[in-house]
Steps between C-alpha positions, in 0.01 A plus 500: 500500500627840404409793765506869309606604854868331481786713428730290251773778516574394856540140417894461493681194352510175711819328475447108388491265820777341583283175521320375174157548451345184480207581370502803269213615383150312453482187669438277214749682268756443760429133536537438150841707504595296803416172324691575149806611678452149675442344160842674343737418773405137431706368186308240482163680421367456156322813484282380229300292723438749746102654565537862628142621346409196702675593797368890499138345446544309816617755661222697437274248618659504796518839572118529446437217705663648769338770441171417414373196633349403840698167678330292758714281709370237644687227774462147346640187620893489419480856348304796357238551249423837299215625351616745239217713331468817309327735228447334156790692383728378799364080455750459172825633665363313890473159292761533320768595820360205682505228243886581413610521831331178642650360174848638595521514838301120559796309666774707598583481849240233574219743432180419334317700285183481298289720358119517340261716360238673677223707436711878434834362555693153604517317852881426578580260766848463658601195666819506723695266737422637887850685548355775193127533646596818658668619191247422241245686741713806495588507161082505389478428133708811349849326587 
């Protein structure tokens, strides 16, 4: 937002921070700078195989799922279950976040994960061994 009441000749010149900035800019243009600087310092990467329209549509769905849609969590035995519903506009981007990351994330670290559609969004349940209860609690759905 740009206030008429700011006086831009008394702005003086900030010297660059002597720690990077690790995330310059808007959030999803900075992951995708942070991810093809990842991509380049491996010399292994074919970069012909690699999605990055893909990657910016996710994150978009996950920034307006985050912003957007309404979590319930829910205690179930061995874990947690959310209820993740929005606006017809928010469904596409709230399906689409959950299916990929039960898809992705199903497994690792002993964690279960399953999603399924629902009426306005998807249900995604999260299974974990009894040492991560507290942690899967905490983290809700968004992490």
């Amino acid at each position: 937002m740009h206030h008429n009441t700011m006086n831009h000749s008394a702005v003086t010149t900030i010297e660059a921070p002597s720690v990077p900035v690790s995330e310059p800019g808007q959030g999803t243009f900075a992951a995708i700078a942070e991810n093809v600087t990842q991509l380049e310092s491996n010399p292994g990467t074919n970069l012909n195989t690699i999605d990055i329209s893909g990657l910016r549509e996710h994150l978009r769905d996950m920034d307006v799922v985050t912003i957007d849609a309404v979590v319930e969590a829910k205690e179930i035995g061995g874990g947690m279950q959310f209820t993740v519903i929005g606006a017809a506009d928010v469904t596409p981007s709230i399906r689409r976040m959950t299916f990929a990351h039960a898809a992705v994330m199903d497994g690792i670290t002993d964690w279960k994960y399953t999603a399924q559609k629902i009426e306005g969004g998807a249900l995604a349940t999260v299974i974990v061994p009894p040492r991560d209860k507290a942690k899967i609690k905490a983290l809700v759905f968004l992490a």
